[in-house]
Structure formats: C-alpha cells, structure tokens
N, C-alpha and C positions, 0 to 999 in steps of 0.2 A: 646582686652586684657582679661585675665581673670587672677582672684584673689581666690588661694586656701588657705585655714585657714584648720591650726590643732591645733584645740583647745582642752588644758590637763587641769587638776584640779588648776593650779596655775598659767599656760605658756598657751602662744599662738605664734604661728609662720605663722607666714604669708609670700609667694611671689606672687609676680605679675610676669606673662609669657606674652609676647609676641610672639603668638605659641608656640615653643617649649623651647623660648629664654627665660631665668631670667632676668629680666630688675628691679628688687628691692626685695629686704628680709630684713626681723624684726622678731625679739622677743618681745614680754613683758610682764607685769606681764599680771593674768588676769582682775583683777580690772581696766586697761586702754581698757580692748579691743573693746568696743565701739565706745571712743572716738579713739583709733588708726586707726580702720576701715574706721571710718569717715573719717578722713584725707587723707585717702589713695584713698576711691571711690571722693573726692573731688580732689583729684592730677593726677589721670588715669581715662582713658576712659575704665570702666570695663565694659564689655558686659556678661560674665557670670561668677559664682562664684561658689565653691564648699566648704561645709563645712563639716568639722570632725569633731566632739565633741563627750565628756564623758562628758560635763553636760548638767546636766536632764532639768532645765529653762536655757531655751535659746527664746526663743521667742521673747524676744525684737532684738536682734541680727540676730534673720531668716528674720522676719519682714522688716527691712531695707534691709539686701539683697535679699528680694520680691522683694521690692518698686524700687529697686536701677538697679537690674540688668534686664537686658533678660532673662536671662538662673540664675536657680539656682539651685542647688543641694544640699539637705542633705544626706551625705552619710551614707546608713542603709543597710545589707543584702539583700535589695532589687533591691539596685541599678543595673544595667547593667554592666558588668564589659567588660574590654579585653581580659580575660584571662576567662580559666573554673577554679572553686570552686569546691572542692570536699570536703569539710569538712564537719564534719557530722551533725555539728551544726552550722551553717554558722551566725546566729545570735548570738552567746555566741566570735565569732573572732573578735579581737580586731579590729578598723576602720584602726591605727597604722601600723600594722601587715600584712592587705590586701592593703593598700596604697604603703605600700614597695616593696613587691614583685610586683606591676604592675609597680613601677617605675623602678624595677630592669631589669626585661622582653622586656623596653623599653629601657633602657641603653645597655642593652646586648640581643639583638633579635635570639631566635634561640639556645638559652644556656642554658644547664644544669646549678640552679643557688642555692647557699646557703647565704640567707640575716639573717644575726645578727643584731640586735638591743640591742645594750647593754645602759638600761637606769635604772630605778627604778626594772624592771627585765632584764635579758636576753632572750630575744626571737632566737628563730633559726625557719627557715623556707624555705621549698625548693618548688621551681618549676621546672617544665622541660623544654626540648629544645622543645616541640610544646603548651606550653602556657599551662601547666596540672597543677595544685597547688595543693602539697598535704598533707600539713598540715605541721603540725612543733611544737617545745616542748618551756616550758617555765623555767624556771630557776631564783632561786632570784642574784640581782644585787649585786653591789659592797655595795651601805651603807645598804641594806638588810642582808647581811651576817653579815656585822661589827658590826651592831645594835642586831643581832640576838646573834653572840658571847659574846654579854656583859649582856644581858637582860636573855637569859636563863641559863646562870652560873652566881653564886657569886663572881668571884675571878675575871673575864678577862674583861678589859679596857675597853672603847670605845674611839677607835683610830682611825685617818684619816687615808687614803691610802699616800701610797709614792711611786709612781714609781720608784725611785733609789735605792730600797729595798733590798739585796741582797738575790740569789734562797733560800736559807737559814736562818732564822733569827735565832741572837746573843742572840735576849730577848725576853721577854713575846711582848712585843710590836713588834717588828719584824715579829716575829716569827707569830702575826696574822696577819699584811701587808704582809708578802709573802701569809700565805697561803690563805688570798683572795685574791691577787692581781694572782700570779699563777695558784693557783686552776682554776681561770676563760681561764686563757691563756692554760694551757692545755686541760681543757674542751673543748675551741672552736676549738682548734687542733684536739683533737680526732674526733671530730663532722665530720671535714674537712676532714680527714684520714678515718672516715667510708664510709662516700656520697663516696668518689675518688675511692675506692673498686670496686662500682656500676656502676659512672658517674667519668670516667678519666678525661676528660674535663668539670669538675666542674671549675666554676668561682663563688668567694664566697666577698658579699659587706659587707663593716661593716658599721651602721648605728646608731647614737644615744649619748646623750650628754654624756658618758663615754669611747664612742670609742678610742678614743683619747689614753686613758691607756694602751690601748691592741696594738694596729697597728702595733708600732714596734716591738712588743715582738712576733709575730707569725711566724711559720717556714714557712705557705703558703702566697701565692703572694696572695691579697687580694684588692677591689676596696676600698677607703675609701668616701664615701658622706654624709655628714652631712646632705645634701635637699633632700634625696631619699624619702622622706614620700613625700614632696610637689610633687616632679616631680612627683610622681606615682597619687596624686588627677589631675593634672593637663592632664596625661593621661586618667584617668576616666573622667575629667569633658568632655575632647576633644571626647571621646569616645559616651557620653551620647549625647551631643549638635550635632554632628554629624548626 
C-alpha cells in the first residue's frame, strides 16, 4: 500500500492507495500530523510513502517515514515525474500544482487538460494530450479578494461569500459577493473558452477546498475531484518506486 501526504501550512490531507484504489482519506489540522500518521502507518501495511510539504522543519516527520517505510519520497523538483516539465523554473512550482496535473494526465490519459485549483489562490494549469506540461497562471482566491476589498479601501466591508448571491448585487455587500463570487466564475470560463480555441477537446478538472463554489456555476462540462493532488502523488510515488 502506499501513503501520500500533502502537507500545507495549517492542513494536511492524507490517502492510503491500494494501487490505484483509495481505501482511506483524512484531513487535519497540522499540529495532529504526527500523531495522525502514526496511526495510520500502525493500521496499514504501508510499503512506500510520498510526501509534499511547504514546511521548512519537517524532519521529524521524514524520519519516521525513513524508518517506517521501503520506499520514500520527498517530493522536490527533482523528483522523476510521469510527465515532461517545461517550466522555466521548475523549482519556484508549487509541489500542489505539479501533483495535480499528473493526477489529472492519469485520470484522463491522452487529453488535452485544464486543472483549476481554486484554494487560497486560483491556480490554472494545462498539460497536453502527449504528457507535455506547460505551465499555467495564478490568480488570488475567493477570501483573498474579500480580504483585499476591505483592507485597501476605507469604506468596503469584510464580507463572506454566498453562493445564492444574485448576478447583480442590490448592496454594498452584494454587490462584493457577486463581484467575487462571479468574477472568478467568468474568469475560469474564459480561461476554458480560450484553451478550446486551441485544444477543442479540452477536458478541464476542478480541484480544491473552494471548488465547491464554482461547479455549478460554469457553462463547461467539467471533472470535479477534490483527491486530484493525492491521486497525482500517488502516480508519482508509483512512477519513482517502479
């Protein structure tokens, strides 16, 4: 079995694969993630592991899955991937970012592909139908925008998002839930609408704990996977241990 960890500054999400199978997923904060890990290489026969991280000390958490597994990976610019890289700074890409698109490439083999991650930012990123990666733009998220509307003017709120918002807002407070909430849904429309120009059979996944907001709201048919990060490490890990 193997166990891939993407670990973020406050979250960590973990599955365990059975080959290609999900046989168990978690969240938690990051302050449990040792002791979560632990439980988990006690409850599975993990034979390799792959880890993501943006934090800097991590060492006690490598360490054990040293000691614990066969096979282990930290995932860095260096790693071997499935796919070719063509970014120009392949160490400045986010771990997030190139995790997706190889899980995406894997989900859909042979496909022109546009993956969204809509989280703390918007990521968009495209690969092609022979495994080519080539880069892709970032964009601030939904409470980046909100936070950004209120902090650099004196007058405008800080307000949650509402989905049930009408295309137009009645008020001040409306009126900045649609235009984040919209703004992003047209964004990723257009995005969708330029790639198709290019790549008619584009197939485009959306990924990420804000997804959720946009899915219904988009004019293109769209995958939705909340595990495309894990499935894509668990591609890598299968790829490297191979």
């Amino acid at each position: 079995m193997n166990l891939c960890i993407d670990q973020g500054n406050s979250r960590t999400k973990i599955a365990v694969f059975d080959r290609n199978n999900m046989v168990y997923e978690a969240a938690f904060d990051q302050t449990e993630c040792e002791h979560k890990i632990n439980g988990i290489l006690h409850d599975f026969q993990v034979e390799s592991a792959i880890l993501s991280s943006v934090v800097h000390d991590n060492a006690a958490l490598e360490q054990l899955l040293r000691q614990t597994c066969e096979h282990f990976i930290s995932l860095s610019h260096l790693t071997p991937l499935p796919i070719r890289n063509t970014y120009r700074t392949p160490g400045t890409l986010g771990k997030d970012r190139l995790a997706a698109v190889v899980g995406a490439a894997f989900l859909q083999p042979d496909t022109d592909i546009l993956v969204i991650d809509a989280g703390t930012a918007v990521t968009y990123d495209f690969i092609d139908a022979s495994g080519v990666y080539h880069g892709g733009n970032i964009a601030p998220g939904v409470e980046m925008r909100l936070k950004a509307l209120h902090t650099f003017t004196q007058k405008l709120p800080l307000v949650k998002i509402d989905t049930n918002v009408d295309f137009l807002g009645k008020d001040t407070q409306s009126a900045i839930q649609a235009g984040v909430l919209y703004g992003i849904v047209l964004e990723i429309d257009g995005y969708i609408e330029r790639l198709m120009l290019k790549y008619p059979k584009l197939s485009v996944f959306l990924t990420g704990g804000s997804a959720v907001l946009f899915d219904n709201k988009l004019k293109s048919r769209i995958f939705a996977d909340k595990n495309l990060v894990l499935t894509g490490l668990n591609r890598i890990l299968q790829h490297n241990v191979k």
